[in-house]
C-alpha positions in Angstrom: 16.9 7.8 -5.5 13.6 5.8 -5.5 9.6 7.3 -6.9 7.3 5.8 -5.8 3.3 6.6 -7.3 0.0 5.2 -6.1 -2.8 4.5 -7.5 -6.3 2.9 -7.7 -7.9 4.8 -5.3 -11.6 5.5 -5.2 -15.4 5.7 -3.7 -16.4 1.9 -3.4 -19.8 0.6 -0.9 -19.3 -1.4 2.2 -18.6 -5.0 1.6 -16.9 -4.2 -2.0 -12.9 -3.9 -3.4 -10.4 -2.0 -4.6 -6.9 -2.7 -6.2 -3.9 -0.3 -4.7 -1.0 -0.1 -7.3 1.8 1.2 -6.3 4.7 1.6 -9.0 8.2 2.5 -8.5 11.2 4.3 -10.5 14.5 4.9 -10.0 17.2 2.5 -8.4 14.8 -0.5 -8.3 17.6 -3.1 -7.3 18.0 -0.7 -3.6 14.8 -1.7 -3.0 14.6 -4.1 0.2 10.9 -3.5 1.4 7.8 -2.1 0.0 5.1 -1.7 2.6 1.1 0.2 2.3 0.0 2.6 4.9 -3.0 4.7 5.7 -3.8 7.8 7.1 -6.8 9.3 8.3 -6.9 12.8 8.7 -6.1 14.2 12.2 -5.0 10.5 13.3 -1.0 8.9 12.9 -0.3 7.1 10.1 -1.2 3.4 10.4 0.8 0.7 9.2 -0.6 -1.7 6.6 1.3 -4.8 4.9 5.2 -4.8 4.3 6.4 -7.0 1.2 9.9 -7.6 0.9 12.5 -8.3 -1.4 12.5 -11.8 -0.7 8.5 -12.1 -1.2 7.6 -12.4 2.9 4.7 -10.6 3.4 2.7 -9.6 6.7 -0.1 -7.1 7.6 -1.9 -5.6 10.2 -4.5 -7.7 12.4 -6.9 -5.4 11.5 -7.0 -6.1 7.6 -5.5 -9.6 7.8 -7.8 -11.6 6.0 -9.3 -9.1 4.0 -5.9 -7.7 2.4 -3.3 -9.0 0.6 -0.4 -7.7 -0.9 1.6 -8.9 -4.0 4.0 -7.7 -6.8 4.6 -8.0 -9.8 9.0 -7.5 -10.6 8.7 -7.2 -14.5 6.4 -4.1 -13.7 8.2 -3.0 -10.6 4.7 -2.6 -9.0 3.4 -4.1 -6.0 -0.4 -4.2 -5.3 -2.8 -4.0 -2.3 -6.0 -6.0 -3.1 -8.2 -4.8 -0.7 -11.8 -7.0 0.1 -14.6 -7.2 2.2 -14.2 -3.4 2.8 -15.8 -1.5 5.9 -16.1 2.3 6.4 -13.3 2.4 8.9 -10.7 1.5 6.0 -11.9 5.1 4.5 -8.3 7.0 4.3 -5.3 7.7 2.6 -3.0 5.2 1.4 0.5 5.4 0.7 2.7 3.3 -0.1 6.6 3.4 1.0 9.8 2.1 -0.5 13.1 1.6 2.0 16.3 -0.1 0.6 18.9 -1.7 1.9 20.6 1.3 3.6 17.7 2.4 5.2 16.4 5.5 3.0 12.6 5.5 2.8 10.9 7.1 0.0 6.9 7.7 0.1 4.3 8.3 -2.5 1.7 10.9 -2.4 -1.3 8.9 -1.5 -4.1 7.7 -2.9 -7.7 8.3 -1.7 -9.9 5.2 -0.2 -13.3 5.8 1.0 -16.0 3.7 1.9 -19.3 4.6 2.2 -23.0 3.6 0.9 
């Protein structure tokens, strides 16, 4: 079994950044892949950036260049830096463990909006 928590969330203007932690408990070393989504309400959930155990990482083409995720092992977190931020990144952000087996595990969110 895997926990994952988010965290970091908040109100921040156009143009500005946030850091998205995302800590996780349990049977670390069955961890393969930890990846950030987002969801805005009423709309599918929207793949983000995908860090594996290996330390590849990859994101969307809509937040490339603005986004980068990282991790930190001794903590067992891994963090979405999150720049240059417009409106449209206003949602919910979770953030997703899957191990080797295939078993996902999903956090309850944290909140992201943008506005002035």
């Amino acid at each position: 079994q895997v926990q994952v928590v988010e965290s970091g969330g908040g109100l921040v203007q156009p143009g500005g950044s946030l850091r998205l932690s995302c800590t996780a408990s349990g049977d670390i070393p069955s961890i393969s892949v930890m990846e950030w989504f987002r969801q805005i309400p009423g709309k599918e959930r929207e793949w983000v950036a995908i860090i594996t155990d290996g330390g590849n990482t990859n994101s969307a083409d809509s937040v490339k260049g603005r986004f980068t995720i990282s991790r930190n092992n001794a903590k067992n977190t891994v963090y979405l830096q999150m720049n240059s931020l417009k409106p449209e990144d206003t949602a919910v952000y979770y953030c997703r463990a899957q191990t080797a087996s295939g078993r996902k595990y999903w956090g309850q969110g944290t909140q992201v909006t943008i506005s002035e």
